[in-house]
C-alpha positions as CSV (number, residue, x, y, z in Angstrom):
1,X,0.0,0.0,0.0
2,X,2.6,2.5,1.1
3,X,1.0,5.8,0.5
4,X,2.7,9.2,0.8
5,X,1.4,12.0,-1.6
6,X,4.6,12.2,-3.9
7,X,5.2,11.3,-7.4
8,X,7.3,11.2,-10.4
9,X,5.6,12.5,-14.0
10,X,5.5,11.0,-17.2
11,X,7.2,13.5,-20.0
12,X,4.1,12.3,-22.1
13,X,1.7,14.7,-19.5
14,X,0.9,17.7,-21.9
15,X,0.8,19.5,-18.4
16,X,-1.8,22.7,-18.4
17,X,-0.4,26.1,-17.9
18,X,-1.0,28.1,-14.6
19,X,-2.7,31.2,-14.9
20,X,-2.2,32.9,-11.0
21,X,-5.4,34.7,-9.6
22,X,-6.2,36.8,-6.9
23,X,-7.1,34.5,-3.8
24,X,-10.7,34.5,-2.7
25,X,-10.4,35.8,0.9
26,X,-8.9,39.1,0.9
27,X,-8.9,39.3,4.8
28,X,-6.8,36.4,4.6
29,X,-2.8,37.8,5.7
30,X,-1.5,34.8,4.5
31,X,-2.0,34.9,0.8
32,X,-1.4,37.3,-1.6
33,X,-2.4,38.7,-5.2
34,X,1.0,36.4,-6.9
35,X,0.2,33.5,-5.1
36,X,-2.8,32.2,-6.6
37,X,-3.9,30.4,-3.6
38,X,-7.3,30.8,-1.9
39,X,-7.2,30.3,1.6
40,X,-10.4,29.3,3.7
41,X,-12.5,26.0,3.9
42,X,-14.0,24.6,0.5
43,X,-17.8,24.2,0.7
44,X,-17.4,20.6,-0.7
45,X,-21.0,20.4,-1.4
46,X,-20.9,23.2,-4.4
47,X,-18.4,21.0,-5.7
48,X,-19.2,18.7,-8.8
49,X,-17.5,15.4,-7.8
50,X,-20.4,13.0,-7.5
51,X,-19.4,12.4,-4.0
52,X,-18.0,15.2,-1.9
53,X,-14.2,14.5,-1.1
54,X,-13.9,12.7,2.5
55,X,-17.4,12.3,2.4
56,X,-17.3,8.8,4.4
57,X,-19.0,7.9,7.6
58,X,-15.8,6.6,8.8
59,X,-14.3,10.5,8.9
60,X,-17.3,11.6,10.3
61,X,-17.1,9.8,13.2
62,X,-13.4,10.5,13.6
63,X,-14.8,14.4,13.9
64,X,-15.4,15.5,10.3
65,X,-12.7,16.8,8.0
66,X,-12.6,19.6,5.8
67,X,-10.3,20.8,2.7
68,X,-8.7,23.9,3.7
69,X,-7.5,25.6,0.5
70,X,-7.0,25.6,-3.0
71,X,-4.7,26.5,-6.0
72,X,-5.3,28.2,-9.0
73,X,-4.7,26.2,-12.4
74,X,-5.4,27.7,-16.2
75,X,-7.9,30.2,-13.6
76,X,-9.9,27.2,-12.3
77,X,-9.4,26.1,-8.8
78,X,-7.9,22.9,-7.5
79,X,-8.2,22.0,-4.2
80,X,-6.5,20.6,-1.9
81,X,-6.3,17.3,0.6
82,X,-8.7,17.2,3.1
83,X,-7.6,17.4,6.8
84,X,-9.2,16.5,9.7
85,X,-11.3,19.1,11.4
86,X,-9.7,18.0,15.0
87,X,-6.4,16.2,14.8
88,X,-6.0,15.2,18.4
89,X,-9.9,14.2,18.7
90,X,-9.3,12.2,15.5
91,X,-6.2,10.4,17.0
92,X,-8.3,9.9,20.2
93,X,-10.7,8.2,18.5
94,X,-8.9,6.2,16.5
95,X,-7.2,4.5,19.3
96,X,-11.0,3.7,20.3
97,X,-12.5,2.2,17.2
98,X,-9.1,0.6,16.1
99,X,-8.0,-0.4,19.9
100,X,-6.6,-3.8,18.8
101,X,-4.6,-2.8,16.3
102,X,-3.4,0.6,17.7
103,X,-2.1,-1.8,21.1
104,X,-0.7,-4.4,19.1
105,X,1.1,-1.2,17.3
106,X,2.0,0.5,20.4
107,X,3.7,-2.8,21.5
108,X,5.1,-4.0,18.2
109,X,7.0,-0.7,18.0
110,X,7.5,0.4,21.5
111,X,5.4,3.7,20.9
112,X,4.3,6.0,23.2
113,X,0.2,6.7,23.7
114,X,-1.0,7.4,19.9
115,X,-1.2,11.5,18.9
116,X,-1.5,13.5,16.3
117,X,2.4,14.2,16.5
118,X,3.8,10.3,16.1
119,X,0.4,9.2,14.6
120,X,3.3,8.3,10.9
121,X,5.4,6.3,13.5
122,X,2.4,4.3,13.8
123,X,1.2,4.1,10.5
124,X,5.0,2.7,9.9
125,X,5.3,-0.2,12.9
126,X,1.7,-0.9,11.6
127,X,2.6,-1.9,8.1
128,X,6.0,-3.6,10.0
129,X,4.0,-5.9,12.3
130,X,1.7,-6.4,9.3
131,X,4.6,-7.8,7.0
132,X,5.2,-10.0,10.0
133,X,1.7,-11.3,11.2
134,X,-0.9,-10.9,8.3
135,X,-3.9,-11.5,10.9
136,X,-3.6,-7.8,11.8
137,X,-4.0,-7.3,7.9
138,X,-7.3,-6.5,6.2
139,X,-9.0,-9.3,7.5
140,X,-8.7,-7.4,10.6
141,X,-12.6,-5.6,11.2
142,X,-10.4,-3.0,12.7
143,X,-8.3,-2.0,9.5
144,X,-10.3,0.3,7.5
145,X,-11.1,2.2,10.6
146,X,-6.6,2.5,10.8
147,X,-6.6,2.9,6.7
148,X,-9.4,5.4,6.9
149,X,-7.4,7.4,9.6
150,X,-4.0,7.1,8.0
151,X,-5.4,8.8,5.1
152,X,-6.3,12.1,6.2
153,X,-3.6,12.4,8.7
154,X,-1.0,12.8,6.3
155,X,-2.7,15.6,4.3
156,X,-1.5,18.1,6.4
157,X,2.1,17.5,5.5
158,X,0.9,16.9,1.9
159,X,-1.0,20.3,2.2
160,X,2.1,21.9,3.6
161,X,4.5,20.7,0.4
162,X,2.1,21.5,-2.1
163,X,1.6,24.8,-1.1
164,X,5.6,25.7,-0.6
165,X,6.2,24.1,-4.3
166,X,3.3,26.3,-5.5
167,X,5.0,29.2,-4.0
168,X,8.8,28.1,-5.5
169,X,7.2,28.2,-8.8
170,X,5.4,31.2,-9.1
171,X,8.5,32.9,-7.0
172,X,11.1,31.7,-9.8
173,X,8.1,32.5,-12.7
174,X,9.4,29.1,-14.3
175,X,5.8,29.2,-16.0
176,X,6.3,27.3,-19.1
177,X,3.2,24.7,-20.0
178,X,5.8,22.1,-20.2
179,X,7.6,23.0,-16.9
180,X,8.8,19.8,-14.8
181,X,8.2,21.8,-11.9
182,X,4.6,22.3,-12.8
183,X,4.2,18.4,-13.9
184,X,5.0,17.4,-10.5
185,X,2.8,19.4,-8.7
186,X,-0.5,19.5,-10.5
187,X,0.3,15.4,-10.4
188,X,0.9,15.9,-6.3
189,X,-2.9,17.3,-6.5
190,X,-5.9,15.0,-5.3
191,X,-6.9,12.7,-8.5
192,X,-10.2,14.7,-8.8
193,X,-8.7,18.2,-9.0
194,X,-9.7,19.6,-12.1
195,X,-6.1,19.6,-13.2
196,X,-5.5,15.9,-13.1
197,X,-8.5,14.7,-14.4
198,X,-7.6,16.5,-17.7
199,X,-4.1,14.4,-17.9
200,X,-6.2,11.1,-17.2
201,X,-8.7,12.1,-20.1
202,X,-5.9,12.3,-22.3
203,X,-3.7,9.2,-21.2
204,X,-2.6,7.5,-23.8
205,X,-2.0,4.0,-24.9
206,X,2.1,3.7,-24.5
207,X,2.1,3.1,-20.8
208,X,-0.8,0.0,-20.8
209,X,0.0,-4.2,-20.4
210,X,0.5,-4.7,-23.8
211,X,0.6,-9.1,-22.8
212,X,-2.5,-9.5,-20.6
213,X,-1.7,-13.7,-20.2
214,X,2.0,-12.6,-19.5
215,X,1.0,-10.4,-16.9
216,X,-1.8,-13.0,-15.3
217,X,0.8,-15.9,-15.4
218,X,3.4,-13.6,-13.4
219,X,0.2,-12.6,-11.2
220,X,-0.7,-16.1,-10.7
221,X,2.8,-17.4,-10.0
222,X,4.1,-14.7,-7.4
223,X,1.2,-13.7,-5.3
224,X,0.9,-15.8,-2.4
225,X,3.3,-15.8,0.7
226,X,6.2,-18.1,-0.3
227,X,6.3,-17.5,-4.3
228,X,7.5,-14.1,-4.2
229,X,10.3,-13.1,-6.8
230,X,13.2,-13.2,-5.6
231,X,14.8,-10.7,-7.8
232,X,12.7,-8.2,-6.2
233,X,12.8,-6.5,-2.5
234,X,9.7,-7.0,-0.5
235,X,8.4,-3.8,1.1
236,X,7.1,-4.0,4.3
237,X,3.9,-2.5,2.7
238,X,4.0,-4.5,-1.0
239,X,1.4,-3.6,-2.9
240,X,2.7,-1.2,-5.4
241,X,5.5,-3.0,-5.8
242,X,4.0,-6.7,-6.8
243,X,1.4,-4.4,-9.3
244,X,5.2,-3.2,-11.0
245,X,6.5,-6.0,-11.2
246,X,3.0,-7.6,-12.8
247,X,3.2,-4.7,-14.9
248,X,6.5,-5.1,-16.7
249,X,6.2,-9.2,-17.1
250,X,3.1,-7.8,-19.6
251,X,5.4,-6.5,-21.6
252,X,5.7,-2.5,-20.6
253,X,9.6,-1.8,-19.9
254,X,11.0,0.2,-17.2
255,X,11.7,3.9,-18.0
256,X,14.3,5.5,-16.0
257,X,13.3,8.4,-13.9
258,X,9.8,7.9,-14.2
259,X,8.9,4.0,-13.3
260,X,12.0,2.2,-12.7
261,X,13.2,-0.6,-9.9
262,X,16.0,0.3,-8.0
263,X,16.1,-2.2,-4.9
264,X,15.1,-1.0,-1.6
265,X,16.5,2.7,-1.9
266,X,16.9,3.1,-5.4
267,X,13.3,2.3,-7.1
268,X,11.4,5.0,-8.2
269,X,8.1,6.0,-6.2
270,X,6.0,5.5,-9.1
271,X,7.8,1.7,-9.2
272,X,6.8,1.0,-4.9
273,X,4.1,3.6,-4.0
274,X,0.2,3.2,-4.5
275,X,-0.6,7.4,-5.2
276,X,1.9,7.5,-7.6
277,X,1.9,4.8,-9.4
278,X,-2.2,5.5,-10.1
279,X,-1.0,9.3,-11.4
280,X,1.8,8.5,-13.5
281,X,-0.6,5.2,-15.3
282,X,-3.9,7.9,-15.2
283,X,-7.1,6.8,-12.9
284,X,-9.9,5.8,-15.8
285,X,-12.5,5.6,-13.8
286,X,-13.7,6.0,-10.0
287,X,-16.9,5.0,-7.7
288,X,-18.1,5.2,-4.1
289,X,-20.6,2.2,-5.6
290,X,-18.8,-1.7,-5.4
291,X,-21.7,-3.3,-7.4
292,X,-20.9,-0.1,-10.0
293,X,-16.9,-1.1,-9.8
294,X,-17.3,-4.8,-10.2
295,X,-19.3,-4.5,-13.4
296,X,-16.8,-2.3,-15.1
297,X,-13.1,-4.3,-13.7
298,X,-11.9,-6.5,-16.7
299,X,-9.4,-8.9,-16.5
300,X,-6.3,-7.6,-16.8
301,X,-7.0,-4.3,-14.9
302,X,-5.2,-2.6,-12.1
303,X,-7.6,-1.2,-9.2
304,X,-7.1,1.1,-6.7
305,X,-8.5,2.0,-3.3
306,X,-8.9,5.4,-1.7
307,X,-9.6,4.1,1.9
308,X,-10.9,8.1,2.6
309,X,-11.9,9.2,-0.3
310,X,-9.2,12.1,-0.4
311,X,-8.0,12.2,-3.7
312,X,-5.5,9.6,-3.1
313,X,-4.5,5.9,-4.0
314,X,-3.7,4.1,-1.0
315,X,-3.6,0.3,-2.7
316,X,-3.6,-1.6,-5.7
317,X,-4.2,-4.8,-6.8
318,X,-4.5,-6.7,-10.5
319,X,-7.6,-8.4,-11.8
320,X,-6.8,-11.9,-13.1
321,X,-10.3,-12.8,-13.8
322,X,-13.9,-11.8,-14.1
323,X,-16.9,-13.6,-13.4
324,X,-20.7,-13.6,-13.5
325,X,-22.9,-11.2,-11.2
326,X,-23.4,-12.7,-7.9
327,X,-26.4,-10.3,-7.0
328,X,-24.4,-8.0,-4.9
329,X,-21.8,-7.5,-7.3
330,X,-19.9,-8.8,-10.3
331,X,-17.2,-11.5,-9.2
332,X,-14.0,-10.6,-9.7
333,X,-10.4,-12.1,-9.0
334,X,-7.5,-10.4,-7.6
335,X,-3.7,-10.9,-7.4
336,X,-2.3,-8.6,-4.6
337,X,0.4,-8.4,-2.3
338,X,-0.4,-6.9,2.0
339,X,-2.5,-9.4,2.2
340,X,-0.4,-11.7,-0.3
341,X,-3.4,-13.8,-2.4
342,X,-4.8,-14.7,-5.4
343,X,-8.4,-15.2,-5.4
344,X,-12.1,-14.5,-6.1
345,X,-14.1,-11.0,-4.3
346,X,-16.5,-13.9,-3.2
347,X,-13.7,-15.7,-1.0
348,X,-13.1,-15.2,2.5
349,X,-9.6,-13.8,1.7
350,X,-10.8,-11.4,-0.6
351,X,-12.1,-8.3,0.8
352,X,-12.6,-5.9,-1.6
353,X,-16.1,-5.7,-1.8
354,X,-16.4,-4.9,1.8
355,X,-14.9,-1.5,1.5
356,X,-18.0,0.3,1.2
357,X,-16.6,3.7,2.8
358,X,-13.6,4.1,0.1
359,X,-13.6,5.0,-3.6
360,X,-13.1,2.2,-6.1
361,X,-10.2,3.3,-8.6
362,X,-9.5,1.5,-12.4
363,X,-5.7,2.7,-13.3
364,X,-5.0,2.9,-16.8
């Protein structure tokens, strides 16, 4: 899974232009007529998304969360991550609703009480004692109450980096439509910015599994615990990776500095972590709706999950096989890594169609 907002761009992106506009709130010290940025809370509900970012019942009962700002892109605005409206109530909460996993945390990693300042040492002994015990995995009942929490409480240092590279840019006036400064950050944006969802519109075909059977015999051969590849590190959070390496067995070669395995230190982000990897491939489609999701997934598609619904990838996983509808949904079956399987959405193991508080994601 191993999600941190951060990317690497394709040099296909035909990146838009950024057009800087006064900020909204005048009152606001903070911002000023060259920055293009508009502080003050987002109304989310004027905004024509389908389903209002963080808009998950999960979030609400971890206090609410709100998007505080937004940027200003060829004069339309593009907002930021979502943050949560109370960070210590959230982190209070948290260690409520996920108590057995936040203690077996605490312990596996010798933490102190869970806060909103060491809540990322968490999130990292979490995915640790994970790669070590799978049965505090995602068959835990407590984990997308933890992934749901994890999601929004790195915004704020996503929020934070955004904002000073928005700054850089218009600072140094390197302004140029084809600018790899502005490539990386309108891709750092949440995938339903306005910005970002005109690069996925015109993905093109160059970066796709060009060997589907290829792809679902490496799938088939590597997922489980025990028939990893050898020739490639295991993260402690291995998602990402495992959808690379499916990725390149169909035929699509490694492109350095852009999608490229390195080993543990030296593999691209867009090679080992979910977010990026979904930007730099393009998002084709997305839905709050599993029965919607399962009807579209083909085999040989990569899928994505935003655990709360903040504009980000937080896992993928590779469609092997498609079957008939079930009456709930369309049956579907999935090659992943964190939890390591291969099988059907109808399984035990399988739990993808019990996320019904995330976003369903198709990457290109």
């Amino acid at each position: 899974m191993l999600k941190t907002k951060m990317s690497i761009i394709p040099s296909i992106v035909t990146v838009l232009s950024m057009m800087l506009a006064a900020p909204a709130y005048a009152d606001d010290a903070a911002a000023s007529v060259d920055t293009g940025i508009m502080p003050g809370a987002i109304d989310t509900a004027q905004m024509a998304l389908g389903e209002a970012p963080c808009s998950n019942p999960l979030i609400e009962e971890l206090g609410g969360a709100y998007i505080p700002s937004s940027i200003m892109i060829e004069g339309e605005s593009n907002p930021l991550y979502c943050v949560f409206n109370d960070s210590e109530k959230a982190a209070d909460t948290i260690a409520v609703k996920a108590a057995g996993l936040i203690q077996a945390t605490q312990e596996f990693g010798d933490l102190p009480a869970l806060s909103s300042s060491n809540w990322n040492d968490y999130r990292s002994a979490y995915w640790q004692l994970v790669s070590a015990d799978d049965q505090y995995g995602e068959s835990n009942p407590e984990f997308i109450w933890l992934m749901a929490y994890f999601d929004i409480a790195d915004n704020n240092d996503a929020n934070n980096q955004l904002l000073a590279e928005y700054r850089g840019i218009a600072d140094t006036q390197t302004m140029q439509r084809t600018s790899p400064d502005m490539e990386q950050l309108i891709m750092q944006l949440p995938y339903y910015a306005p910005a970002v969802t005109r690069i996925n519109s015109g993905a093109i075909s160059t970066l796709l599994v060009s060997d589907i059977n290829s792809a679902v015999q490496y799938a088939f051969a590597h997922a489980e615990e025990g028939t990893f590849n050898p020739a490639y590190y295991t993260f402690s959070s291995d998602c990402t990776n495992f959808a690379s390496q499916i990725r390149k067995a169909g035929g699509l070669a490694e492109r350095e500095g852009f999608w490229k395995y390195g080993g543990r230190y030296g593999s691209t982000r867009t090679w080992y972590n979910a977010d990026a990897f979904a930007k730099y491939f393009g998002i084709g489609f997305s839905s709050t709706s599993h029965r919607t999701f399962s009807q579209r997934v083909s085999r040989g598609d990569f899928i994505g999950l935003d655990y709360g619904r903040d504009g980000s990838c937080d896992h993928v996983g590779f469609v092997v096989n498609k079957g008939g509808d079930i009456g709930a949904y369309y049956n579907y079956q999935v090659a992943q890594h964190t939890s390591n399987y291969v099988d059907w959405t109808s399984s035990s193991r399988n739990k993808w169609e019990t996320y019904n508080t995330a976003t369903y994601l198709i990457i290109y």
